[in-house]
Backbone bond lengths (Angstrom), bond angles and torsions (degrees), N, CA, C in turn:
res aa  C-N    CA-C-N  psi(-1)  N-CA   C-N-CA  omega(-1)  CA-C   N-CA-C  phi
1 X - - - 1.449 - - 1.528 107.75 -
2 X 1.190 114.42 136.34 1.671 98.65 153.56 1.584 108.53 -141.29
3 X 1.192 96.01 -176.90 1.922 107.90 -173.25 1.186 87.37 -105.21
4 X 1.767 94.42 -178.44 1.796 126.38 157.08 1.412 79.81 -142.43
5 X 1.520 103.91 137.26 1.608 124.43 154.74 1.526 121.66 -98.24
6 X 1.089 114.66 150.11 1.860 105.56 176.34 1.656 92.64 -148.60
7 X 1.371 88.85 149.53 1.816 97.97 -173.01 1.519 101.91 -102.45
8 X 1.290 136.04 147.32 1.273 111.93 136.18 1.114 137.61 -147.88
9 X 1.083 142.82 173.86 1.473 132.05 -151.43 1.908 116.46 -120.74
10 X 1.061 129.35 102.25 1.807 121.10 -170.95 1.121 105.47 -145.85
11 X 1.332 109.94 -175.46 1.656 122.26 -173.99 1.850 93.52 -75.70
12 X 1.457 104.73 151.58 1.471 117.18 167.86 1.099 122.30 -68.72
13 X 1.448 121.76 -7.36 1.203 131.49 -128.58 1.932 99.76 -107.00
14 X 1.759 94.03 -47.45 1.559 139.93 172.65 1.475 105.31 -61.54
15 X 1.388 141.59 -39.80 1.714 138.76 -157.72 0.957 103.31 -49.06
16 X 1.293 130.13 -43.26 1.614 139.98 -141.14 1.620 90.28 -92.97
17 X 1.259 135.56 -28.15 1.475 143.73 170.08 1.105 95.87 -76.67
18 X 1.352 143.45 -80.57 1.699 135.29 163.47 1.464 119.52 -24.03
19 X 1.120 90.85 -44.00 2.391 76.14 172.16 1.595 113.33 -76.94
20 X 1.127 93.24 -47.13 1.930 95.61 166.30 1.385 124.43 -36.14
21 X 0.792 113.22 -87.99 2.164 135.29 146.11 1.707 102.89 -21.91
22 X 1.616 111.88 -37.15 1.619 78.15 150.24 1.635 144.84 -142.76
23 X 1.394 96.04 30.74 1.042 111.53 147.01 1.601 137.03 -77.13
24 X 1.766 109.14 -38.35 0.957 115.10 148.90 1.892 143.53 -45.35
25 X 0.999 98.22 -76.13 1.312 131.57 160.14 1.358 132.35 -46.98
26 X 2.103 127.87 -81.40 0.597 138.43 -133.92 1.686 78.22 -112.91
27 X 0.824 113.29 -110.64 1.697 114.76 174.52 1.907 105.11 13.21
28 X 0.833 125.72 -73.79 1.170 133.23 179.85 1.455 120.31 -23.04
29 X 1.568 92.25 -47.34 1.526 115.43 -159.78 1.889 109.71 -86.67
30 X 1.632 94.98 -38.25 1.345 110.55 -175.08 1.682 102.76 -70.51
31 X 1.506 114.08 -36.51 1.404 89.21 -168.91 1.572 108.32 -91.67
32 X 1.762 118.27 31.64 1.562 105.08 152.43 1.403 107.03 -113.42
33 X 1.155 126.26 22.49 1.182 132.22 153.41 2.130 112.28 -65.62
34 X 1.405 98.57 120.97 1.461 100.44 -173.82 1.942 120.74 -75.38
35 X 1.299 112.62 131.28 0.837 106.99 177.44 2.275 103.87 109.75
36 X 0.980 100.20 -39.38 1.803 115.49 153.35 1.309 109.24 -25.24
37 X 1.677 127.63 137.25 1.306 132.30 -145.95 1.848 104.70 -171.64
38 X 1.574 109.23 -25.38 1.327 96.08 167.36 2.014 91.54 174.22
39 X 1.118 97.16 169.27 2.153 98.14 147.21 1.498 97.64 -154.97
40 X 1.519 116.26 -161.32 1.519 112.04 -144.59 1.624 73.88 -177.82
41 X 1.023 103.97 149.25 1.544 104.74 -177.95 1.517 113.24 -164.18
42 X 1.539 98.65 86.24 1.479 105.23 -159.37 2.127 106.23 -90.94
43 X 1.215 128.36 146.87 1.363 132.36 164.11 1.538 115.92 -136.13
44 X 1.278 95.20 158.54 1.778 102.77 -168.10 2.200 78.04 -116.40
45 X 1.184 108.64 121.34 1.825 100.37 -167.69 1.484 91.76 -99.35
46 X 1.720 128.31 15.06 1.712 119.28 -172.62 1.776 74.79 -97.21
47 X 1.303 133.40 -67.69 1.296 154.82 -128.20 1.644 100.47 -89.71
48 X 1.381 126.16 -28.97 1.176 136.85 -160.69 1.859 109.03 51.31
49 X 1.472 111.81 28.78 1.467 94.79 160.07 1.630 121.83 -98.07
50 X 1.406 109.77 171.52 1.528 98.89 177.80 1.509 102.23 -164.64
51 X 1.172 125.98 142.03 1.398 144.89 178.58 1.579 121.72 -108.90
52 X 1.191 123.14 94.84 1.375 122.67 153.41 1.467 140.54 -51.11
53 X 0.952 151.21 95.23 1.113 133.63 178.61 1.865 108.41 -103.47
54 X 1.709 96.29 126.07 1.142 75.99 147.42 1.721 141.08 -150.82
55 X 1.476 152.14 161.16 1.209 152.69 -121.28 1.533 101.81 -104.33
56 X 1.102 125.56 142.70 1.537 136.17 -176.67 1.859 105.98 -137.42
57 X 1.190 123.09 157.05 1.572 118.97 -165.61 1.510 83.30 -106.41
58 X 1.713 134.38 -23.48 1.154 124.04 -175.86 1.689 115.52 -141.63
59 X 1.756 120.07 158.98 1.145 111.56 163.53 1.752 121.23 -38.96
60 X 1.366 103.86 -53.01 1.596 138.27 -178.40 1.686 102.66 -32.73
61 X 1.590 105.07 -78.17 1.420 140.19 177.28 2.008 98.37 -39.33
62 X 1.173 116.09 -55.08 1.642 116.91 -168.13 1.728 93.51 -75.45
63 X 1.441 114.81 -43.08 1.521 103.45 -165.33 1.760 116.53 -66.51
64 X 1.656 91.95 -30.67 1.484 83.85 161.97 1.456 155.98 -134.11
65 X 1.329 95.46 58.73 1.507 143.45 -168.40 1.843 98.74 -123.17
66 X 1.151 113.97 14.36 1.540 110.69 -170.98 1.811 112.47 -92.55
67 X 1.696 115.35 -48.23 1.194 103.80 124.61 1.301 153.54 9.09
68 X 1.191 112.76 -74.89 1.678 108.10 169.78 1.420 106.49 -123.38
69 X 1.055 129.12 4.86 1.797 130.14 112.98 1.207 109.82 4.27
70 X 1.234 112.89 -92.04 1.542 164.62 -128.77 2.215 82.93 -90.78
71 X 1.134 75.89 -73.38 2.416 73.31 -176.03 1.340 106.58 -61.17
72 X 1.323 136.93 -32.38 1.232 159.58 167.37 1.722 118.65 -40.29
73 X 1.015 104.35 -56.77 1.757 136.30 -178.52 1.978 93.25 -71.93
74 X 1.478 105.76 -70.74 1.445 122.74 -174.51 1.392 109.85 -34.77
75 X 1.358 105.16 -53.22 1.658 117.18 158.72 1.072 142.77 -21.84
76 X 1.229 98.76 -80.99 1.735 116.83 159.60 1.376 127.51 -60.61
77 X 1.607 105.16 -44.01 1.623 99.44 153.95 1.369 136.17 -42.01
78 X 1.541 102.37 -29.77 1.675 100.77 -165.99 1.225 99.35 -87.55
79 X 1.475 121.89 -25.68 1.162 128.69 -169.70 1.821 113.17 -67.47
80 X 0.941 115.07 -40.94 1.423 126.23 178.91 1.310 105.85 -92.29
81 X 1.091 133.10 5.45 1.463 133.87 -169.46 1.624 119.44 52.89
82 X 1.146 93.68 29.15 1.703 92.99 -174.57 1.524 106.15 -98.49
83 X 1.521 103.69 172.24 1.845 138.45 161.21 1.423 107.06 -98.31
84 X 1.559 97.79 117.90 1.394 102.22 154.78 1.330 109.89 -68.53
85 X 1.539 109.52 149.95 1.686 112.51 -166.02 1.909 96.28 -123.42
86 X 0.917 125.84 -15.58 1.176 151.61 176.38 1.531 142.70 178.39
87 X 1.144 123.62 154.29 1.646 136.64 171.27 1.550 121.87 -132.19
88 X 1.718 85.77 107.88 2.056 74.16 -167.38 1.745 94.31 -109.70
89 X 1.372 105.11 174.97 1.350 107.06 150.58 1.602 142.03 -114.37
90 X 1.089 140.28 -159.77 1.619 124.17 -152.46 1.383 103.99 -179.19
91 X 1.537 124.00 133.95 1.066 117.46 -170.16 2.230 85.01 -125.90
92 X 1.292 101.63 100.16 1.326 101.90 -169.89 1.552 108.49 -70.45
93 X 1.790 118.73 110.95 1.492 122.44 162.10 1.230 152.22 -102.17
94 X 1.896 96.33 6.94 1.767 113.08 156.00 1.412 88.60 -145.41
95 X 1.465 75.63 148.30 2.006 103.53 169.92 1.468 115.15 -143.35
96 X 1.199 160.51 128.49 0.910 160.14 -129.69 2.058 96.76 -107.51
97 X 2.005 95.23 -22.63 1.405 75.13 158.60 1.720 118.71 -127.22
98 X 0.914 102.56 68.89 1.607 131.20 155.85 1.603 114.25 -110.49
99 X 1.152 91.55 125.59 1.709 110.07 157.45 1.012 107.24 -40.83
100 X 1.434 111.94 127.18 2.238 116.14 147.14 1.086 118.18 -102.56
């Protein structure tokens, strides 16, 4: 499995418009994207930061899903008024739900 993480940076004020926008919206869209496996959508609401992550079943599957990644992210950014501050990638090697 691996992720893509993206940081981003907005008013505290806005999150609650950013979770909307993507639950509504963005979520929807991402999980008919092929190869899609989960996201996680963490915020600090004093700081207005917040981290997305989200889950791919393959290297393959994340590289080309980057694309509307990419319009996907733009989205939600605008929506919260935020800056993406970064986009990394992740080759995920424990999960609590994976087999040992």
């Amino acid at each position: 499995m691996f992720a893509r993480v993206f940081t981003y940076q907005g008013p505290p004020e806005l999150i609650d418009e950013g979770i909307r926008i993507g639950k509504k919206q963005i979520l929807p869209q991402a999980r008919q994207l092929d190869g899609f496996k989960g996201v996680y959508f963490l915020v600090d609401r004093q700081s207005g930061k917040h981290l997305t992550i989200t889950l791919w079943e393959s290297e393959e599957a994340m590289r080309a899903s980057e694309e509307a990644a990419n319009r996907l992210r733009s989205e939600d950014a605008e929506a919260a008024a935020a800056t993406v501050q970064s986009v990394e990638r992740f080759e995920v090697v424990l999960s609590s739900e994976q087999q040992t």
